[in-house]
C-alpha positions in Angstrom: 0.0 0.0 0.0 1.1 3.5 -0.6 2.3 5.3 2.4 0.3 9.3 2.4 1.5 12.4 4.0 -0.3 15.3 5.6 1.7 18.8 4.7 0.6 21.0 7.7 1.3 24.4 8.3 -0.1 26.2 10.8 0.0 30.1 12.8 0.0 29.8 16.3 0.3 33.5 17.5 1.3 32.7 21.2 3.4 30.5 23.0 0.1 29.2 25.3 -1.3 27.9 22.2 2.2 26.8 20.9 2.8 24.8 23.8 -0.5 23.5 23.7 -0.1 22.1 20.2 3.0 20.4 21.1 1.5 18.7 24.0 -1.5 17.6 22.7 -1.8 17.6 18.9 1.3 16.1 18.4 1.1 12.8 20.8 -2.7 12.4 19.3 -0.8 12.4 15.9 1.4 9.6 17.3 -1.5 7.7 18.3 -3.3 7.8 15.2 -0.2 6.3 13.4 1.4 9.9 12.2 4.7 10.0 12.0 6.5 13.3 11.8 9.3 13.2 9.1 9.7 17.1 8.7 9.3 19.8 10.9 10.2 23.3 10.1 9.5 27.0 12.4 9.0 30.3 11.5 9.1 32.5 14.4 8.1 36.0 13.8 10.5 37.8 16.2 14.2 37.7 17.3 12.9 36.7 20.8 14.2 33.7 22.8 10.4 33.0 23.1 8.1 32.2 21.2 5.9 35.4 20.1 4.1 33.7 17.2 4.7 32.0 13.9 4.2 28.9 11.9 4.9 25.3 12.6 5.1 23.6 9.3 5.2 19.8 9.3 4.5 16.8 7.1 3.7 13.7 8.9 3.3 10.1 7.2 0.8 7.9 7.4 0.5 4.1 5.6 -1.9 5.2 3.3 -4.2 8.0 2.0 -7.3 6.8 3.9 -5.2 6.2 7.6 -4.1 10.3 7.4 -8.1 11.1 6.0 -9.2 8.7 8.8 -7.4 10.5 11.2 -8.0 14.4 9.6 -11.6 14.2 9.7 -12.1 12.0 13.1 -14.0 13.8 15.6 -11.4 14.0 18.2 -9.3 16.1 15.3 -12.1 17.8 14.1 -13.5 18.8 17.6 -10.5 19.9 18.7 -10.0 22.6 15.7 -13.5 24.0 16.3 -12.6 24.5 20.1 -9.2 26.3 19.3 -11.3 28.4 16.2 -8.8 26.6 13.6 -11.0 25.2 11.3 -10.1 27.7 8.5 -6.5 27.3 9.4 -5.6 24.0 9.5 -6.4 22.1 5.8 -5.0 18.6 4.3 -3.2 17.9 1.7 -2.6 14.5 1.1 0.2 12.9 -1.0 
């Protein structure tokens, strides 16, 4: 089967919700059989903390239905709505 990949990029304007995403969105990826195989940060400032920018990533899954599957599951899904995401975050699958 042909492995797909989610290319993510995302703004997170504050380190709460920076910290956030790395605590909980990324584990959940884990879980759902995501596998991060590029990261890349943009920060916006000089600062030694984060002040806002974009987390880009692409993340592998086995195929193109396992990174739907996981895309549009509620727990994704829900979670986007609660952090007003939804027209932030899109897929792109490979």
């Amino acid at each position: 089967m042909t492995k797909s990949y989610w290319l993510k990029k995302i703004s997170i304007p504050n380190a709460d919700l920076f910290v956030e995403y790395i605590r909980t969105v990324l584990p959940w990826i884990k879980s759902v059989g995501g596998v991060i195989v590029k990261r890349d940060l943009i920060q916006e400032s000089t600062s030694n903390e984060w002040d806002g920018g974009q987390l880009g990533l692409v993340i592998e899954f086995e195929s193109k239905f396992a990174a739907k599957k996981a895309f549009y599951s509620e727990v994704f899904q829900k979670y986007l709505q609660s952090r007003d995401l939804m027209e932030l975050v899109t897929i792109t699958t490979l």
